[in-house]
C-alpha atoms as an extended CHARMM CRD file, in Angstrom:
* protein
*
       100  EXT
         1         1  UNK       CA             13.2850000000       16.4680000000        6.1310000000  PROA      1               0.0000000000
         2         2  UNK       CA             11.1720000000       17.2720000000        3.2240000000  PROA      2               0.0000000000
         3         3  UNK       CA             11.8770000000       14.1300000000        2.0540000000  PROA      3               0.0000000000
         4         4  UNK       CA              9.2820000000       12.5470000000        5.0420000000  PROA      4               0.0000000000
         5         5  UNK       CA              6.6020000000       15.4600000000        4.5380000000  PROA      5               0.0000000000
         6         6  UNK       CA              6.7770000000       14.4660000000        1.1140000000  PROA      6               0.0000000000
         7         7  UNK       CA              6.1080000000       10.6730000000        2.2220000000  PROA      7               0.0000000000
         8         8  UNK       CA              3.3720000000       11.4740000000        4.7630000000  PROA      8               0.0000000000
         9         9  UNK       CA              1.5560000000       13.9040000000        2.0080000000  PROA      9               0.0000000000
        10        10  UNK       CA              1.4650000000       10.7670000000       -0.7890000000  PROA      10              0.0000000000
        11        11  UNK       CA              0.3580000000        8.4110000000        2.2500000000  PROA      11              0.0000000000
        12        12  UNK       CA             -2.4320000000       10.0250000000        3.3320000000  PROA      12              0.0000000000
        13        13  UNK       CA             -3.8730000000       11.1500000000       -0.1270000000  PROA      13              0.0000000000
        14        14  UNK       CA             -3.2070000000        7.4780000000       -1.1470000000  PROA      14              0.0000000000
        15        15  UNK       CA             -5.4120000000        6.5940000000        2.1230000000  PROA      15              0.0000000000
        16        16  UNK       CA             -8.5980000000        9.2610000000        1.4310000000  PROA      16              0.0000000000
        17        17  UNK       CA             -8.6640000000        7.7510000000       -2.3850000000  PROA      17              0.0000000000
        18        18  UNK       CA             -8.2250000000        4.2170000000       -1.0340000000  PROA      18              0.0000000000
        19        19  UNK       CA            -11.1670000000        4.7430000000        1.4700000000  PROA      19              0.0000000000
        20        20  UNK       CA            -13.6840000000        7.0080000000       -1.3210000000  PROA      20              0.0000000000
        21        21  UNK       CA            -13.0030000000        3.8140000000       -3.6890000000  PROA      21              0.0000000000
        22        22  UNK       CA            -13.8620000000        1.1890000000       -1.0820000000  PROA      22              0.0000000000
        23        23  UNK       CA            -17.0640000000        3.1830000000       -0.6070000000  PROA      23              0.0000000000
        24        24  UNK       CA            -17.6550000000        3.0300000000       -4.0590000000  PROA      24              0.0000000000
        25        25  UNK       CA            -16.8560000000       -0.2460000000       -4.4490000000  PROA      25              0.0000000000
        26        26  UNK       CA            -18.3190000000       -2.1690000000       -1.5520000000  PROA      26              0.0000000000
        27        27  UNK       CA            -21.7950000000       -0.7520000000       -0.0300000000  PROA      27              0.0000000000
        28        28  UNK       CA            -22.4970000000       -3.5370000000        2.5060000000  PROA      28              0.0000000000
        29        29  UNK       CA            -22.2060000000       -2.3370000000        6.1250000000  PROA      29              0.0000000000
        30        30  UNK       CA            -19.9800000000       -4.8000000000        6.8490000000  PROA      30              0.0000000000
        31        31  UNK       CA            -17.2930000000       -7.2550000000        5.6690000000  PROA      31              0.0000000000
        32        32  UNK       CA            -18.9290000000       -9.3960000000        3.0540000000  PROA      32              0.0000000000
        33        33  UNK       CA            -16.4920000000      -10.3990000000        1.1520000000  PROA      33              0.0000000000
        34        34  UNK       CA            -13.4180000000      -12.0750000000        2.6180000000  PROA      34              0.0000000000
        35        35  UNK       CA            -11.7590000000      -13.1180000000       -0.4470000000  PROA      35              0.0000000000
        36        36  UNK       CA             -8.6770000000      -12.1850000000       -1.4340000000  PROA      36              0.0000000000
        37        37  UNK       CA             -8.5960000000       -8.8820000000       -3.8950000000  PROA      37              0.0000000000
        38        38  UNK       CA             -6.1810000000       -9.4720000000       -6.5690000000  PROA      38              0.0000000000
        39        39  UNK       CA             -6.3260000000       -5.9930000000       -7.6760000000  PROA      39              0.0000000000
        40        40  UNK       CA             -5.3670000000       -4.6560000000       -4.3550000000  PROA      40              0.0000000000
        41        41  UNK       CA             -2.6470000000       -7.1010000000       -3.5590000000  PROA      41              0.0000000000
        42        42  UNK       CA             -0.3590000000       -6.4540000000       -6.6070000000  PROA      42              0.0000000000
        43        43  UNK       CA             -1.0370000000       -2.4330000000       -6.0410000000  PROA      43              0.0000000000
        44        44  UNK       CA              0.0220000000       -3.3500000000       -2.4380000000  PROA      44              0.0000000000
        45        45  UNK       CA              3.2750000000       -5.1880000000       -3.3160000000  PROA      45              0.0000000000
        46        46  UNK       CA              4.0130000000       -2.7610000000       -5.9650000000  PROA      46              0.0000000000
        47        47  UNK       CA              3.7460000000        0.5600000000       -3.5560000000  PROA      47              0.0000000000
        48        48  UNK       CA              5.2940000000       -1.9770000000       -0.7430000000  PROA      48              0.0000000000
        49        49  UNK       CA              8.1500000000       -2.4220000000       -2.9660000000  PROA      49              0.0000000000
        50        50  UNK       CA              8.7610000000        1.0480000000       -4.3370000000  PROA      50              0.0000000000
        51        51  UNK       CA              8.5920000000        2.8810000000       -0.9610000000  PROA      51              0.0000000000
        52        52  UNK       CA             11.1520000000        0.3220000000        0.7230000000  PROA      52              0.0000000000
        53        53  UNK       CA             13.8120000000       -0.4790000000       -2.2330000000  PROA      53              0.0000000000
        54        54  UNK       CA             13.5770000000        2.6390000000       -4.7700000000  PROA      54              0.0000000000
        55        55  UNK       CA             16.0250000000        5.0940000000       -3.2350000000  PROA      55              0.0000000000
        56        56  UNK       CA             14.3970000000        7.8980000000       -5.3260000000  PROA      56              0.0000000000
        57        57  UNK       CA             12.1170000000       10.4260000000       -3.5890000000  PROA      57              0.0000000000
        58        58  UNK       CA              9.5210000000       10.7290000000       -6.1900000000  PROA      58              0.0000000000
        59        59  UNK       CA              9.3930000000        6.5540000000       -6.5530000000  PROA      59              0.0000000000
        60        60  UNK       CA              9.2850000000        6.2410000000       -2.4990000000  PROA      60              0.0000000000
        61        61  UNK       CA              6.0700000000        8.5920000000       -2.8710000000  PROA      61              0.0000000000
        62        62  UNK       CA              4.7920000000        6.4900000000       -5.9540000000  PROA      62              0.0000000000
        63        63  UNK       CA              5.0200000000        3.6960000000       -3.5240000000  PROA      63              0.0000000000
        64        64  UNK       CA              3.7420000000        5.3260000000       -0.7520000000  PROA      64              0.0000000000
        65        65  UNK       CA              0.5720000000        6.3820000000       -2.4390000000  PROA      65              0.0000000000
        66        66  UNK       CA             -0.1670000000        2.9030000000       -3.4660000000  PROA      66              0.0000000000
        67        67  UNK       CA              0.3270000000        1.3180000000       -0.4340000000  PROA      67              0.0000000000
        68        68  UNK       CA             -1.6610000000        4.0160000000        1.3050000000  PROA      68              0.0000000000
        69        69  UNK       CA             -4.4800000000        3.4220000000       -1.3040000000  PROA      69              0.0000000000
        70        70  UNK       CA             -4.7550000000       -0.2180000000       -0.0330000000  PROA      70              0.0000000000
        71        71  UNK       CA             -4.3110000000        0.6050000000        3.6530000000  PROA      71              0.0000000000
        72        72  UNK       CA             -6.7990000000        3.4660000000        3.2980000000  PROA      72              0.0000000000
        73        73  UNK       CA             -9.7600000000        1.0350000000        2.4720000000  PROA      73              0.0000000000
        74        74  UNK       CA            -12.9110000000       -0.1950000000        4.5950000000  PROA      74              0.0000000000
        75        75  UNK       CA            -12.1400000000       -1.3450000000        8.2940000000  PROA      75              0.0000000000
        76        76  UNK       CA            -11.9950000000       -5.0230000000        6.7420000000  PROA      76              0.0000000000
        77        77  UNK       CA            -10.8900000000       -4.5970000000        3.5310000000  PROA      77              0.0000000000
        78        78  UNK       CA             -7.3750000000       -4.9880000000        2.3300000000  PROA      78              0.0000000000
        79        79  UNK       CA             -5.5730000000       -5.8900000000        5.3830000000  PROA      79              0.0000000000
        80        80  UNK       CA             -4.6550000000       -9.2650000000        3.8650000000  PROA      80              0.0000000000
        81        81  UNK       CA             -3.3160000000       -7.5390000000        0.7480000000  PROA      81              0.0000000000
        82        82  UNK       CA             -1.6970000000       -5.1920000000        2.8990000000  PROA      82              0.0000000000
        83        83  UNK       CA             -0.3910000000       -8.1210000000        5.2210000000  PROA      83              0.0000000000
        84        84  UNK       CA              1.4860000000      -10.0000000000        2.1480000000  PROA      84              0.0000000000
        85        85  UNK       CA              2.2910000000       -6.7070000000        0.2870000000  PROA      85              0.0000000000
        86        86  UNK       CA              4.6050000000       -5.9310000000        3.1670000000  PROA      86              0.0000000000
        87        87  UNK       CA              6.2440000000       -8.9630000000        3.6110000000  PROA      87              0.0000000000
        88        88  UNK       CA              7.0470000000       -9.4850000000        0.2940000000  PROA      88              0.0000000000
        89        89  UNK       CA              8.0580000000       -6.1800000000        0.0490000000  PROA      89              0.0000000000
        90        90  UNK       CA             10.5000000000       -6.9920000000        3.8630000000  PROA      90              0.0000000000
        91        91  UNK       CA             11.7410000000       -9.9010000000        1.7100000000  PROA      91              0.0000000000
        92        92  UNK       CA             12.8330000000       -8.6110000000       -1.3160000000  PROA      92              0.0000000000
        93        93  UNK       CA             15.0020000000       -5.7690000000        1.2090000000  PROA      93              0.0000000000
        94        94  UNK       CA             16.4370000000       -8.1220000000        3.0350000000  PROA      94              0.0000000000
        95        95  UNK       CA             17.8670000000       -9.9970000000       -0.0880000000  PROA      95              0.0000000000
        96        96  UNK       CA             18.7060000000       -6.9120000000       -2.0340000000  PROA      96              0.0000000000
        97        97  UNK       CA             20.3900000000       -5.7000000000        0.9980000000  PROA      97              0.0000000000
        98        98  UNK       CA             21.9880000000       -9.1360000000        2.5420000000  PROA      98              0.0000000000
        99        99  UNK       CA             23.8450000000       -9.8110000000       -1.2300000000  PROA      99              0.0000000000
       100       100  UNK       CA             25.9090000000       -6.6350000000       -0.6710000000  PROA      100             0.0000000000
């Protein structure tokens, strides 16, 4: 159970620094820039991949963090890095877990 507390905690402080860096970052008002942010995508596949396929606690909450840090941004920013960190991160379970 703590396990989960443990996951929500990392997500959500992931999230606030995700969103206090997109401030930082981007000072438009609104979506400027819809190029694709190569930063955020591999820090989104990364956490993706960590919180899905580490079976650690501590690695899970690396994960989470990271992918919380991309989710957290801008309304507009990094929901395409989001969108492929996931699925990558879907792909690599299924294969890891359809070869046993």
């Amino acid at each position: 159970m703590l396990d989960y507390l443990f996951y929500l905690l990392t997500f959500v402080i992931g999230s606030i620094l995700g969103l206090l860096y997109s401030y930082k970052l981007h000072g438009e008002p609104y979506v400027a820039d819809s190029s694709l942010d190569i930063k955020a995508l591999i820090i989104s596949v990364v956490g993706w991949v960590l919180a899905f396929n580490s079976g650690n606690v501590i690695l899970g909450g690396i994960g989470f963090l990271l992918a919380g840090f991309v989710m957290g941004e801008r309304p507009g920013y990094g929901r395409k890095e989001t969108a492929i960190g996931l699925a990558i991160a879907i792909i690599i379970y299924l294969i890891l877990h359809l070869m046993m």
